[in-house]
Structures are given as C-alpha cells and as structure tokens.
VOPAGU-2260 file (C-alpha; in pm, 1 decimal, decimal comma):
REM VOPAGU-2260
SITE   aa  ch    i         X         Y         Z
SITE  UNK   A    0    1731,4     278,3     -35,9
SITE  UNK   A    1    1749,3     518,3     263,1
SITE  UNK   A    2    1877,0     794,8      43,4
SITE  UNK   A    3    1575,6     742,3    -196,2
SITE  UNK   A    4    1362,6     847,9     133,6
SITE  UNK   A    5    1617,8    1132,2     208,7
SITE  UNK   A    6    1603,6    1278,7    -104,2
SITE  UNK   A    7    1177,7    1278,6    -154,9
SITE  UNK   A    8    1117,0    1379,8     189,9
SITE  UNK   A    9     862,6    1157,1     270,1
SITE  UNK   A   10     637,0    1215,8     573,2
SITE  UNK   A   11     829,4     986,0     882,0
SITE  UNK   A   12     745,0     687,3     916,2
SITE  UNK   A   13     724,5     595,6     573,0
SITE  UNK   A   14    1068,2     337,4     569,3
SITE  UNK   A   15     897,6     129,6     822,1
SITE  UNK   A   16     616,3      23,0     601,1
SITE  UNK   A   17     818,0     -99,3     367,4
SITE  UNK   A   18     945,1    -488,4     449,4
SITE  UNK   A   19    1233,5    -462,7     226,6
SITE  UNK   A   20    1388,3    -178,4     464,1
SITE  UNK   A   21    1324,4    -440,1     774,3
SITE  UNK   A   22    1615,8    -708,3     912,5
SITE  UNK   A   23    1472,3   -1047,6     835,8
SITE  UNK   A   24    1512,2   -1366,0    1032,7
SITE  UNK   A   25    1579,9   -1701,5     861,8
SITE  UNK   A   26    1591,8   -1844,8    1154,5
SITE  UNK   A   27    1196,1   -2012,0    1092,7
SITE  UNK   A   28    1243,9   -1972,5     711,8
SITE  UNK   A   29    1409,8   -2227,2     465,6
SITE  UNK   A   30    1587,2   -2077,5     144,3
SITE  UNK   A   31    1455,5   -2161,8    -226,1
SITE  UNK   A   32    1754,0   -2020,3    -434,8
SITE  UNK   A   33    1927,5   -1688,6    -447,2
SITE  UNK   A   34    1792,3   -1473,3    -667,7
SITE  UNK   A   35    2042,0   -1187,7    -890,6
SITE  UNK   A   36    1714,3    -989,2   -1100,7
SITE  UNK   A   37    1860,8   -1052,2   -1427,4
SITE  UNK   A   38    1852,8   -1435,8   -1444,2
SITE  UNK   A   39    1616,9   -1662,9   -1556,7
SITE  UNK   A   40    1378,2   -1905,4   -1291,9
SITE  UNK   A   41    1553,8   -2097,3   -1013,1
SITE  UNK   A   42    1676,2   -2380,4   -1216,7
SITE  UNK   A   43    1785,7   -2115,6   -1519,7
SITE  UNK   A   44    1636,3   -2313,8   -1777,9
SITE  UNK   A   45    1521,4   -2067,8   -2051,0
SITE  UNK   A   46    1540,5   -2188,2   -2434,4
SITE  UNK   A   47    1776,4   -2084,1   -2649,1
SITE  UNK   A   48    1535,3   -1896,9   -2910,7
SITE  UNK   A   49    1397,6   -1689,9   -2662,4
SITE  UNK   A   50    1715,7   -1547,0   -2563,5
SITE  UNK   A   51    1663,4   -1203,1   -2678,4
SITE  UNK   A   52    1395,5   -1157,9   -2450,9
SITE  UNK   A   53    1632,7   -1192,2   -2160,0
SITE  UNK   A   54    1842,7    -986,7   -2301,1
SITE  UNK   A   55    1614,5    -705,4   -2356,9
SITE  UNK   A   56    1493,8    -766,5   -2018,6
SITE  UNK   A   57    1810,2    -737,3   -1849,3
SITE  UNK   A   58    1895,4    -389,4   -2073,3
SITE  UNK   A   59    1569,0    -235,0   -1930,1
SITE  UNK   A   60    1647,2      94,2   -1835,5
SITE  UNK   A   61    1462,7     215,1   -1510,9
SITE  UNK   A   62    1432,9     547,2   -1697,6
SITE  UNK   A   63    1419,9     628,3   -2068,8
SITE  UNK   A   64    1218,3     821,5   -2305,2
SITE  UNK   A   65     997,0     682,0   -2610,4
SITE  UNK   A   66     844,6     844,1   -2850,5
SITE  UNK   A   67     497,6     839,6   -2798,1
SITE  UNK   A   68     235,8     587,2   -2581,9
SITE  UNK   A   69     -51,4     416,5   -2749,4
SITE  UNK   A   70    -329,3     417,9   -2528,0
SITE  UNK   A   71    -255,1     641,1   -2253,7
SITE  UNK   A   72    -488,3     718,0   -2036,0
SITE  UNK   A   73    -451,2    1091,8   -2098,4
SITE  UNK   A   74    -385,6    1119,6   -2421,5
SITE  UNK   A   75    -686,3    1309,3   -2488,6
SITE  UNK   A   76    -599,2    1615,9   -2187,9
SITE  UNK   A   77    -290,7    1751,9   -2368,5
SITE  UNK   A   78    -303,1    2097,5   -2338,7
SITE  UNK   A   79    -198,5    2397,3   -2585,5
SITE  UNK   A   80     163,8    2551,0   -2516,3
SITE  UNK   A   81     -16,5    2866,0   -2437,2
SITE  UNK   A   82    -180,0    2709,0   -2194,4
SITE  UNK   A   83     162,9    2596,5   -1974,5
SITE  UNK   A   84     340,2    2849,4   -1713,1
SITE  UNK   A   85     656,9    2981,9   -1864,7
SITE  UNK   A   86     887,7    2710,6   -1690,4
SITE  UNK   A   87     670,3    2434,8   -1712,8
SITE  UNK   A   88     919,3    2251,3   -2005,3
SITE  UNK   A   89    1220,6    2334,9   -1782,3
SITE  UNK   A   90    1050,1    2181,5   -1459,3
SITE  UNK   A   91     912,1    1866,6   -1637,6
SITE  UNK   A   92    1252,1    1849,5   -1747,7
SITE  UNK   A   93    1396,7    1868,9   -1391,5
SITE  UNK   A   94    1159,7    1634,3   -1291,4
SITE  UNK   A   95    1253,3    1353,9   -1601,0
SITE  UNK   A   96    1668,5    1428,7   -1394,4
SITE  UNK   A   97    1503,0    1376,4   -1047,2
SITE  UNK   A   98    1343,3    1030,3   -1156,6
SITE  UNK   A   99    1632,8     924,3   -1369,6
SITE  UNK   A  100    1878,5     974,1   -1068,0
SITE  UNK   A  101    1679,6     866,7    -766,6
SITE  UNK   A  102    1437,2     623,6    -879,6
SITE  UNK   A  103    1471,2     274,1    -639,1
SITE  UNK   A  104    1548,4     -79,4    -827,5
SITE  UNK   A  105    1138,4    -171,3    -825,2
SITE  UNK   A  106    1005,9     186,6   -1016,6
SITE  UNK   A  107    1039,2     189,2   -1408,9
SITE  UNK   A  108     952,1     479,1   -1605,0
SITE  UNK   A  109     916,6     577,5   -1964,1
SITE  UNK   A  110     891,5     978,0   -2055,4
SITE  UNK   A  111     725,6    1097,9   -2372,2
SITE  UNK   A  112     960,1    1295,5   -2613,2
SITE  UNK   A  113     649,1    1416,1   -2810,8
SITE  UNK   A  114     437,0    1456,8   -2533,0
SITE  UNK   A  115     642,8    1582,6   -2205,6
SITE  UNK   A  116     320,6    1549,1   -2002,2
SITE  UNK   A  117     310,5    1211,8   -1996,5
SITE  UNK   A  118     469,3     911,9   -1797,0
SITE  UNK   A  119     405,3     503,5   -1764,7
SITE  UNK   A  120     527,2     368,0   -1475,7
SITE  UNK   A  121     562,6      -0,5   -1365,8
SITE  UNK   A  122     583,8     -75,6    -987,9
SITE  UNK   A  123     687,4    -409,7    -847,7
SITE  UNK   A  124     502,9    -513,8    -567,4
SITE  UNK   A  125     652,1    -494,5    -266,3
SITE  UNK   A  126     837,3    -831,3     -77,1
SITE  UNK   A  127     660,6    -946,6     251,8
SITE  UNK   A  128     330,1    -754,6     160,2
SITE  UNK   A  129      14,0    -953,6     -42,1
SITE  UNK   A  130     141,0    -770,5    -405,8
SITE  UNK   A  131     506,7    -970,7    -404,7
SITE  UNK   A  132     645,1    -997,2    -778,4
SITE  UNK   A  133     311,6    -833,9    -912,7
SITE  UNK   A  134     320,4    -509,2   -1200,3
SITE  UNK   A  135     112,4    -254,6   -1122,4
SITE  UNK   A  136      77,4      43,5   -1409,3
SITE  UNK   A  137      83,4     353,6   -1397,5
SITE  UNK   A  138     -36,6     596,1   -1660,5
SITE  UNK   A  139      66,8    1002,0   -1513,2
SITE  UNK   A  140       3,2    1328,2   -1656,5
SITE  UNK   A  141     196,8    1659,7   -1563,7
SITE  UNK   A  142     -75,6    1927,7   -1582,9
SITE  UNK   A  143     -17,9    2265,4   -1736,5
SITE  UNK   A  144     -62,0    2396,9   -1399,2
SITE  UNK   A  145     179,7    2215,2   -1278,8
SITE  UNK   A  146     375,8    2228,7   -1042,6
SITE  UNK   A  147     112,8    2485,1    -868,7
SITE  UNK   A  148    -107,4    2165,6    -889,2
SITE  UNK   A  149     -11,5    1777,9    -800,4
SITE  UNK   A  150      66,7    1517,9   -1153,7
SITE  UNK   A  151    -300,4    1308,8   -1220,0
SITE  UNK   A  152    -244,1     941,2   -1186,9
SITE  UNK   A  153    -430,1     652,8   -1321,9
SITE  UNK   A  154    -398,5     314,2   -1227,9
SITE  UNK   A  155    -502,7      -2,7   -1509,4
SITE  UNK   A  156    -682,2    -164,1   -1271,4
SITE  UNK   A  157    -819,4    -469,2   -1555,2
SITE  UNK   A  158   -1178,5    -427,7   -1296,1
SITE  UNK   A  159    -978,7    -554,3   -1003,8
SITE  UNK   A  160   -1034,9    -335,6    -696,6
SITE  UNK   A  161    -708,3    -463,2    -470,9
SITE  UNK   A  162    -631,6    -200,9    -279,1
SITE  UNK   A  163    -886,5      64,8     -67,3
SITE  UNK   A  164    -665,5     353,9    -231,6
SITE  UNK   A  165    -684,7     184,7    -589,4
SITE  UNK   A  166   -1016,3     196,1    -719,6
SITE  UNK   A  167   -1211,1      41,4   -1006,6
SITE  UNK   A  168   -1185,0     363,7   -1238,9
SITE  UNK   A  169    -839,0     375,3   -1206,0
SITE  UNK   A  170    -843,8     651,9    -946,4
SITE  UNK   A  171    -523,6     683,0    -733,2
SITE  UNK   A  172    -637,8     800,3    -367,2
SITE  UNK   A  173    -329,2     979,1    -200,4
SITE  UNK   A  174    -321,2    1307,3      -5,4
SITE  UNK   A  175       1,9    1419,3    -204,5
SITE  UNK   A  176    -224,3    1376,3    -537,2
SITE  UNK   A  177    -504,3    1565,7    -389,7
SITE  UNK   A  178    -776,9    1282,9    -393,9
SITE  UNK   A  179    -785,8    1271,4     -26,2
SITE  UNK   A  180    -729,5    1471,7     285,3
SITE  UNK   A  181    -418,1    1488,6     458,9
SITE  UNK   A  182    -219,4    1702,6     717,1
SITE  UNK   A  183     -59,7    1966,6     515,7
SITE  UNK   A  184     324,1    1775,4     551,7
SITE  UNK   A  185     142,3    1532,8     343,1
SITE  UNK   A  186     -32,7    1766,9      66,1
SITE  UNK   A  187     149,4    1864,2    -278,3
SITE  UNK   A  188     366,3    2154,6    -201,3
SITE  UNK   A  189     467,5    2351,7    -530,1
SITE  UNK   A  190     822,1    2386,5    -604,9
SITE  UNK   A  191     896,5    2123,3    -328,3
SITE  UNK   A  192     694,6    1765,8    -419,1
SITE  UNK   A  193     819,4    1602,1    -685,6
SITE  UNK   A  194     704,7    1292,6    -878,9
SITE  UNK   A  195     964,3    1069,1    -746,0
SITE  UNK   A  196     775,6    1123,9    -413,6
SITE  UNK   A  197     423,7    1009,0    -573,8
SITE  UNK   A  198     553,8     696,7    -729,7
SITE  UNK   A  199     757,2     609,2    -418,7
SITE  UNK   A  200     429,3     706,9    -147,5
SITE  UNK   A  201     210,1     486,6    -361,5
SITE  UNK   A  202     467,8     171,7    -321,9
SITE  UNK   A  203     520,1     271,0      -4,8
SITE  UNK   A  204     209,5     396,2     150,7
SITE  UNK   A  205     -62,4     218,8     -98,7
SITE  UNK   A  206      99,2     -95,5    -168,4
SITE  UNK   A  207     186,5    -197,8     148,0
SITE  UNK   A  208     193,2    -538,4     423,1
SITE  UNK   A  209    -156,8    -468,7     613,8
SITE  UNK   A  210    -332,8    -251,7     296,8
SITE  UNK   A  211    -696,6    -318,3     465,2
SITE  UNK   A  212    -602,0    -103,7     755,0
SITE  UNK   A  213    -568,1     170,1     404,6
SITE  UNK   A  214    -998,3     247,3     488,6
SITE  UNK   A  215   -1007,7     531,5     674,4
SITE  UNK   A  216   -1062,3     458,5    1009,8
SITE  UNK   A  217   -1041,1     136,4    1038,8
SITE  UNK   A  218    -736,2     101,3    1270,0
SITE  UNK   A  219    -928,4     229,8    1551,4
SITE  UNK   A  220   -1279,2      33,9    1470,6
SITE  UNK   A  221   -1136,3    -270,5    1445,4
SITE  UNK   A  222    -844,4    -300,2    1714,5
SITE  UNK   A  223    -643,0    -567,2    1837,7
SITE  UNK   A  224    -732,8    -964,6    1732,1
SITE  UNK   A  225   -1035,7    -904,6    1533,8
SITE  UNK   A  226    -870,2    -633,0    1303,7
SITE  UNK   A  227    -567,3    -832,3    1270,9
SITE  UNK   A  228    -828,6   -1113,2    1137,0
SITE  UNK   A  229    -990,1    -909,5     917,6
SITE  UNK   A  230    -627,2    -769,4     802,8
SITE  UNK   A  231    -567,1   -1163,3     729,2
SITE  UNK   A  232    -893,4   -1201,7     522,9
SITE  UNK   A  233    -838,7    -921,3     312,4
SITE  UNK   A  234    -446,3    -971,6     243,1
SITE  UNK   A  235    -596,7   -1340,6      97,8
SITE  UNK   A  236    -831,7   -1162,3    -129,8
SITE  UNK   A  237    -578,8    -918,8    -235,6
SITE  UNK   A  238    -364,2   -1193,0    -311,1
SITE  UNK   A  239    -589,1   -1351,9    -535,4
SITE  UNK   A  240    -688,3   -1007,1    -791,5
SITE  UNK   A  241    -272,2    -982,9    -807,1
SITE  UNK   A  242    -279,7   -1308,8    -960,9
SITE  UNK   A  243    -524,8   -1246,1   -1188,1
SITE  UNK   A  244    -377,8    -886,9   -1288,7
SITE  UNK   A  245     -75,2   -1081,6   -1326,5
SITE  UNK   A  246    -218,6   -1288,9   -1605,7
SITE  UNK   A  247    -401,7    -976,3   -1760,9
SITE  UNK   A  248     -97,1    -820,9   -1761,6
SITE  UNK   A  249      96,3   -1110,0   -1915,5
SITE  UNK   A  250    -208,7   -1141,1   -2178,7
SITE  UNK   A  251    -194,5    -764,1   -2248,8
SITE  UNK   A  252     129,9    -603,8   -2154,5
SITE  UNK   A  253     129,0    -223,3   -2152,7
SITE  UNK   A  254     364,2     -27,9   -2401,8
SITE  UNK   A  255     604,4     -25,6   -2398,5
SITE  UNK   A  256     707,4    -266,9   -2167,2
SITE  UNK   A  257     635,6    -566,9   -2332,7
SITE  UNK   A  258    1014,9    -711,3   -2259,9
SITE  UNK   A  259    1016,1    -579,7   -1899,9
SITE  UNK   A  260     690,7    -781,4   -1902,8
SITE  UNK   A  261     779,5   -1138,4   -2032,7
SITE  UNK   A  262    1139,0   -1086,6   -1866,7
SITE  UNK   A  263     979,3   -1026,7   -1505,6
SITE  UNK   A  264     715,7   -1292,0   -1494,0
SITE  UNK   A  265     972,0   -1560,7   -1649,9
SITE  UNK   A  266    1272,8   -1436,3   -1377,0
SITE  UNK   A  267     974,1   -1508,8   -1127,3
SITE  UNK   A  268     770,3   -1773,8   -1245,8
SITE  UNK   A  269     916,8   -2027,6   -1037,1
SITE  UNK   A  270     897,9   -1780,1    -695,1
SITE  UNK   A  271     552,0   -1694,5    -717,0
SITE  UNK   A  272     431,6   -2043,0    -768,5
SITE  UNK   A  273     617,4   -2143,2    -426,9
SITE  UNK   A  274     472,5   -1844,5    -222,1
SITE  UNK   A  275     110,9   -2021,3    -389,5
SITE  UNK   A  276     188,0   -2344,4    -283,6
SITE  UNK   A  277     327,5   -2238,4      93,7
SITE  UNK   A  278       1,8   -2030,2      73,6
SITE  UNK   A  279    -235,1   -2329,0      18,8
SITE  UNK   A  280     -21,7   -2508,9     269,7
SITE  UNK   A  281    -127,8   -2280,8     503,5
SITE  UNK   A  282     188,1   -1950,2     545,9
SITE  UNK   A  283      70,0   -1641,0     586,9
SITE  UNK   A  284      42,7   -1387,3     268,3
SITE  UNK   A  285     355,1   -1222,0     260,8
SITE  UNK   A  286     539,2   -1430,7     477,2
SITE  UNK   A  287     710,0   -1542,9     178,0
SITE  UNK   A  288     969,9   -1265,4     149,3
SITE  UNK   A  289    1325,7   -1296,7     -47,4
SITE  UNK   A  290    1249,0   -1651,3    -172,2
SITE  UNK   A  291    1202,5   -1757,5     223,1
SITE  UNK   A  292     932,1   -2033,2     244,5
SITE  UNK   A  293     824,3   -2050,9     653,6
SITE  UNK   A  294     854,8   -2335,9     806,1
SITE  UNK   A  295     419,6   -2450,3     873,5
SITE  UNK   A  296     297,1   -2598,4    1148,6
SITE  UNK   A  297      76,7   -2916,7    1049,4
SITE  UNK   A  298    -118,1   -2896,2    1416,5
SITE  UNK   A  299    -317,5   -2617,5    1289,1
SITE  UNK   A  300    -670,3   -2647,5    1166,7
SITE  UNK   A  301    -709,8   -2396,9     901,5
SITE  UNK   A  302   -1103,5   -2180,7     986,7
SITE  UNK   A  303   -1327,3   -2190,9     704,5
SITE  UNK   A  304   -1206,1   -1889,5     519,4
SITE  UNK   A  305    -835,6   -2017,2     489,8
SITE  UNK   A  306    -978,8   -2311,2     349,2
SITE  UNK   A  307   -1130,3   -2135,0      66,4
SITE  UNK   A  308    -830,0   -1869,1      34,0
SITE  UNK   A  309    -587,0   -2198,0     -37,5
SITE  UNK   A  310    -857,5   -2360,3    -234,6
SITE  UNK   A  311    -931,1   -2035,0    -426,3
SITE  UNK   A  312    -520,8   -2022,6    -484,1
SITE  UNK   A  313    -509,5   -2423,4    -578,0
SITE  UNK   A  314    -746,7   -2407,3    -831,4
SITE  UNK   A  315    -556,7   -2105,3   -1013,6
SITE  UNK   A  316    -207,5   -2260,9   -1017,2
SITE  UNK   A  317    -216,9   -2436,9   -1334,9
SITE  UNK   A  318    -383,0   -2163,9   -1543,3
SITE  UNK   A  319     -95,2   -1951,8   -1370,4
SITE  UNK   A  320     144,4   -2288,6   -1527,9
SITE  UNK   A  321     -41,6   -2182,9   -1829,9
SITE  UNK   A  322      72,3   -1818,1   -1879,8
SITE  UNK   A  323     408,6   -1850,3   -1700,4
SITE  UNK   A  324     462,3   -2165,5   -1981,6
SITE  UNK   A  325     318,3   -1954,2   -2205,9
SITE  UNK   A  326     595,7   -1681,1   -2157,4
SITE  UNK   A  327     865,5   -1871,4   -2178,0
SITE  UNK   A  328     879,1   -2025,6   -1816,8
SITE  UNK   A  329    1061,7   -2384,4   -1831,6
SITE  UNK   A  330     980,3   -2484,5   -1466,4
SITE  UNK   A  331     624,4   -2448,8   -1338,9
SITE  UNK   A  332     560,2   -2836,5   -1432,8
SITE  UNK   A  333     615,9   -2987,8   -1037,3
SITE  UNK   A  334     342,7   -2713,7    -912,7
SITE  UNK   A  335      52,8   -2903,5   -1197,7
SITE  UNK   A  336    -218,0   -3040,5   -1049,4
SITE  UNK   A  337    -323,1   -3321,1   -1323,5
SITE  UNK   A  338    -674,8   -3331,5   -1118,9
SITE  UNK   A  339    -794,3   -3028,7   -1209,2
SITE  UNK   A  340    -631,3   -2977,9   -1537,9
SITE  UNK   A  341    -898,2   -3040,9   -1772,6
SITE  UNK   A  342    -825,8   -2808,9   -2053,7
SITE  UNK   A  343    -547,8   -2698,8   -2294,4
SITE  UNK   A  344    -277,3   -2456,6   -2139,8
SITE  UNK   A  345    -392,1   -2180,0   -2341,8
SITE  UNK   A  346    -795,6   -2249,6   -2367,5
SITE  UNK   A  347    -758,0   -2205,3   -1998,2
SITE  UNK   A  348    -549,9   -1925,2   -1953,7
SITE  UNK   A  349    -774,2   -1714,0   -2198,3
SITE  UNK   A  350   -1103,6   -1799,1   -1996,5
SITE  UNK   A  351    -958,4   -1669,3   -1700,7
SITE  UNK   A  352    -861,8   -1322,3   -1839,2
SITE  UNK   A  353   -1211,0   -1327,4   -2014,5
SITE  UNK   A  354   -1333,2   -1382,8   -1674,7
SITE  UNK   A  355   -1125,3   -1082,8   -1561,4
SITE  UNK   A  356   -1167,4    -854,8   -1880,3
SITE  UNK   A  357   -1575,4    -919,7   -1842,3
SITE  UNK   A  358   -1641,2    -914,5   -1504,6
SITE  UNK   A  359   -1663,5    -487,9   -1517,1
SITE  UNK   A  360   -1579,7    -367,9   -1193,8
SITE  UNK   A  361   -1456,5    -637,7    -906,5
SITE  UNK   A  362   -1402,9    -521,6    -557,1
SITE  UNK   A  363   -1265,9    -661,6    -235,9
SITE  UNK   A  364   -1587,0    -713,2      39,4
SITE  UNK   A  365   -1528,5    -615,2     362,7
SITE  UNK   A  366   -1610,1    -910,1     579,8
C-alpha cells in the first residue's frame, strides 16, 4: 500500500489517516473468522444456484472498460472533439494505465470506451473508521480542459449527507478538485495530479476514522474531551446513513457493478451484522476493524445518546437480515430480533429505502 502513496504523491501525512496502514493490537480484541475477499460469509454457506454470482464477483476486475454507463451523472457535459487540447485522448489514456497499475485492493473503476471522459468508481469504506464494508460511488468526468483543470466528481449520495466533504447534491469537497481551498501542495497541479490521487485523497482524506473533525475549523473550536465527544456522536450518525446507503445500494446497484454489488454485501453480510451488534452492545464505531470484536466492559452506563445510537442500530438489523437474505446471504438468522420483526423480509426492506429514496436531502446535525 505504501507504494500506492509513493507513486500519487500525496500531501504527508496522508498514510496515517488511514487505519489499515496502522499495527493493530489483538491483545483487547477477540477474532470472528479470517477473512480471504473472495469467499462467501463466515460460515461459507452460499447456495448452489447462486454460484455464478460469486464467481463473477471474484473475476471483478479493479479496472476495465465498458461500453457505455446508463445514468451517469455527466452524461449530458460531453464535449465536441474540437473542443479537447490536442493530447487530451493520449493523457486520458495515460491516466486509464496509471489507475489500472496503481489502483489499491478497495478502488474499482470502469472507463468508457465510447465516452473516454467518463469513469464510475466504487470505494470500500475504510476498516476502523464509521464507513467499514460500505460502497460509496463515484460518477467522474475528465474535462476537455483537462489536465489544465482538476476531473469533476459526483458522489450518489441516495439524500444521505454522511460526510462534511460529501454533500447532499453529490458535490465532492476536496482542495485537489478545486471545491475548496487548500495550500498550493494540495491544489491540482497540471501535468503532475493524476486521478489515482483524487480517488485515493477522498478514501483517504474524506472517508476517514474522526470525519466530523472534516468542518473546517473544528479541531481547534472544539479541543480536547468535548470534541472527542462530539467526534463520538457524529461517527454514530455516520454509521447509521452507511447502513441505509448500504441497502439503497443493494436495492439499486449502480452499472455496472451489479455483481461487485451482490458479491460484496454477501462476502460481508455476516461482518457487518457483528460490528452492529458489538455496536449496540456498547464498542466504539470503528473499533471493529479486521473482523476484531473488542472485548466491552459491562460497568459502563451508556449516556443518553449511546442509548439511542444502539437503539437506532437494533431496530435496523433485521431489515438489514432482510436485504443481506435478500442477496443471497445464508447467515444473518442468529442477529433476528423476533420482537421487532413484524413484517415480511421484503415489505420491510422496501419501506426503508422508500424512507431513504423520499426523505430528499438528509444531513448529519451538529450537536
């Protein structure tokens, strides 16, 4: 992973904000399973019929080009070849070698053979931060301007506002896109950025352990215990929109990933569910990292909040059961809660993405 940093020259600092990059103690931890990417949940039950799904999921190229995308975002800004620099082609195509070469295990990326100015790109959320085993799309344009001017970037938000530098609208806020202000090491630099170093700052710098110290100047206004509180809060919050734009996803898949999709979510069915459960038993967000469940203390009283964080998360396990079942997933059944189960599998998993799909625009409060 180092040489992925080495090779994007990313601003310093950057590897330490990532907890996959950090040595992790098991000495307070107890191990679920191991966990190769290309099997099936922890107990590797998957039925025979749906075998091809696995298989497609474990042929997934982390780079390849399709045709065409339905529905991208910026479909509609195509520009006329008269309109591109002379080199544009050659440097789009440099840049489609750079991300087939470098990109790290948790970045996927299609290309558009029609349209070279396009990208999708799927991100895995980050271990030991509040967006573990979540998808988070991408949709990316190369301008004809480019490189003299940064990629755009949208981000399919389903209305779910989980990150300070992920808005609503799908806006991407990141000095190296130009959507905020940065010291100039951090700007797009023509001929020298690259869009490896976009997709890798947004996992890296967006999607990261603490994201609500992400508001600008927050660090400093809330210092010490009280921001570390309000880090706490937030990470809970944030934890709950990535379940739900787990289940939009899973309900609506993005093209064309729809194997990557049902593949991922049925390789982590059984994971996420646990880091829910230690959640509502009172471990930290994140603290479940690698399949690692931390050992809880029973002594302590949980405030107010965490009480409605892990009754928030309790009441959204089954219809999680639901979609995860839904997909293919063979062992969610020991995390049902028959006591607030009340509906069919699938009458309940739709009302919660019509929830999501309906609600417009949902944000995280600052408390």
């Amino acid at each position: 992973m180092q040489d992925h940093f080495d090779s994007v020259d990313l601003p310093p600092g950057v590897e330490a904000s990532l907890p996959w990059l950090k040595d992790i103690s098991s000495s307070d931890c107890k191990q679920v399973v191991a966990f190769p990417r290309a099997e099936s949940s922890s107990k590797g039950k998957v039925d025979e019929i749906d075998d091809t799904v696995m298989e497609k999921f474990q042929q997934f190229k982390q780079f390849d080009t399709v045709d065409s995308f339905p529905e991208h975002h910026y479909d509609k800004e195509r520009t006329s070849e008269s309109q591109k620099p002379k080199n544009w082609a050659k440097k789009i195509l440099e840049e489609w070698k750079i991300l087939e070469e470098n990109l790290p295990d948790t970045i996927f990326v299609r290309v558009s053979e029609s349209k070279m100015e396009l990208l999708r790109v799927v991100i895995i959320g980050p271990q030991g931060t509040p967006y573990h085993d979540g998808l988070f799309f991408f949709d990316c344009l190369f301008p004809a301007n480019y490189p003299a001017f940064p990629p755009k970037v949208h981000y399919h938000s389903g209305g779910l506002r989980l990150n300070p530098n992920l808005y609503e609208c799908g806006k991407v806020c990141l000095s190296l896109l130009g959507t905020w202000h940065g010291k100039n090491s951090e700007n797009w630099i023509p001929e020298k950025s690259t869009m490896l170093q976009v997709l890798v700052s947004i996992q890296a710098l967006i999607l990261n352990e603490k994201p609500f110290f992400n508001e600008p100047g927050y660090i400093s206004t809330y210092p010490g215990a009280e921001g570390q509180r309000r880090s706490k809060e937030y990470n809970e919050k944030t934890f709950i929109f990535s379940l739900k734009t787990m289940m939009y996803t899973l309900r609506k898949p993005p093209k064309p990933f729809e194997e990557f999709v049902a593949g991922h979510f049925r390789t982590r069915a059984y994971f996420i569910l646990t880091a829910c459960k230690s959640y509502v038993e009172g471990a930290p967000v994140g603290s479940v990292v690698h399949n690692l469940v931390p050992s809880i203390s029973s002594s302590t009283t949980p405030a107010n909040g965490q009480k409605e964080f892990e009754s928030a998360v309790s009441g959204m396990m089954n219809t999680l059961i639901a979609f995860f079942t839904k997909n293919g997933s063979t062992d969610c059944d020991e995390f049902r809660s028959p006591e607030i189960y009340n509906l069919s599998s699938v009458a309940t998993a739709n009302l919660e993405v019509y929830k999501i799909e309906s609600s417009g625009t949902t944000t995280l409060t600052q408390v």
